[in-house]
C-alpha positions in Angstrom: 0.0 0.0 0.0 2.7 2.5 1.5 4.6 1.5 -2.2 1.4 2.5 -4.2 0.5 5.6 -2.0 4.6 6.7 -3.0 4.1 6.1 -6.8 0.9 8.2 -6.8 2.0 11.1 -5.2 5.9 10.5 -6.8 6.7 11.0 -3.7 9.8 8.2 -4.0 13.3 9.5 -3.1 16.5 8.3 -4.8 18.8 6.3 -2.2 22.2 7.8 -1.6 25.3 5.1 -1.9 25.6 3.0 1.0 28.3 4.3 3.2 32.2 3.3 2.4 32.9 -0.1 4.2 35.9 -2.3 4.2 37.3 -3.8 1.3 35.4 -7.0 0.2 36.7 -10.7 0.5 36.9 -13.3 -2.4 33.0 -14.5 -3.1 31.5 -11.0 -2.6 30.0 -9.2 -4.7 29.8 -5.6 -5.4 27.4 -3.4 -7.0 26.9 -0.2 -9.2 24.4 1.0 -10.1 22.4 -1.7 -11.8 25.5 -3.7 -12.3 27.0 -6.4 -10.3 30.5 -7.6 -10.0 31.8 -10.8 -8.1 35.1 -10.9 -6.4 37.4 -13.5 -7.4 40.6 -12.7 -6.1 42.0 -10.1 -2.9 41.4 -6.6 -3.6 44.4 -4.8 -3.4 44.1 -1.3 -1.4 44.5 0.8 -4.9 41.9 -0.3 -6.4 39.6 -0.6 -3.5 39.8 3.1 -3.2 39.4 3.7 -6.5 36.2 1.5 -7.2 34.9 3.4 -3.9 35.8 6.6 -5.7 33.7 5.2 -9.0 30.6 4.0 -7.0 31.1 0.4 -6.6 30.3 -0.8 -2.7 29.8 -4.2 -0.9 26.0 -6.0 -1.2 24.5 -4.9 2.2 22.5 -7.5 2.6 23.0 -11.7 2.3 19.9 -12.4 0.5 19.8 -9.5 -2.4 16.8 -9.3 -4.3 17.4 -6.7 -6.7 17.3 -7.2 -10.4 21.3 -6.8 -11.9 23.3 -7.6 -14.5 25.8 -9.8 -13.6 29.6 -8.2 -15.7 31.2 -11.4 -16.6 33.0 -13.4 -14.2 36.8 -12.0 -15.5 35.9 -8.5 -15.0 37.4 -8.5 -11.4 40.9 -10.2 -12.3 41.1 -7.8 -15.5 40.5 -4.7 -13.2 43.0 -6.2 -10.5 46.1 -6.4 -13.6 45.3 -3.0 -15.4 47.3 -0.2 -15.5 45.0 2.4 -13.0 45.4 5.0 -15.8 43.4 2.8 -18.2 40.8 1.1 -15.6 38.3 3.8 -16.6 38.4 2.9 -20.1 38.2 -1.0 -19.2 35.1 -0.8 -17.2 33.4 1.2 -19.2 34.1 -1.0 -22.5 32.8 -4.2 -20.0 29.8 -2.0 -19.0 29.3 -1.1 -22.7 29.5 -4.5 -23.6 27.5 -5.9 -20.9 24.5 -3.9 -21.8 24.8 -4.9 -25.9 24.7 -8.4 -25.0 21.4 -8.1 -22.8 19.9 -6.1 -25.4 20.8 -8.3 -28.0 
């Protein structure tokens, strides 16, 4: 009801990020956006900050039901051994790509 009364008044309110917590352990996930990545290997402390910096945080919650696209399963270790000048670049081309293939 509460959920109908906010859509007919539009009175809904986008959610700010979750706050910064520590960096993830392998078998996490982490989310942006409507995009989800899982973590296959130990995040270093560069790139934590800078995926922190680029909106990616931890899953809050055990049981996520929230529909995402799920990058594929490499994206993690090709963030991890990129250059930090070109990460930009490589996530966006995986995002980019990504959202073809769902389309498609």
């Amino acid at each position: 009801m509460k959920d109908w009364l906010r859509n007919v008044f539009s009175i809904r309110t986008k959610r700010r990020l979750p706050p910064v917590g520590r960096a993830p352990k392998v078998g996490a996930y982490l989310v942006s956006g409507d995009m989800k990545m899982h973590v296959t290997r130990p995040v270093s402390r560069d790139l934590w900050d800078w995926m922190v910096l680029s909106g990616w945080r931890n899953v809050p919650v055990a049981n996520d039901r929230r529909q995402m696209r799920d990058l594929p399963e490499d994206t993690f270790s090709k963030l991890l051994e990129s250059v930090p000048a070109e990460r930009d670049a490589l996530l966006a081309r995986i995002m980019r790509s990504a959202k073809q293939s769902e389309s498609a």
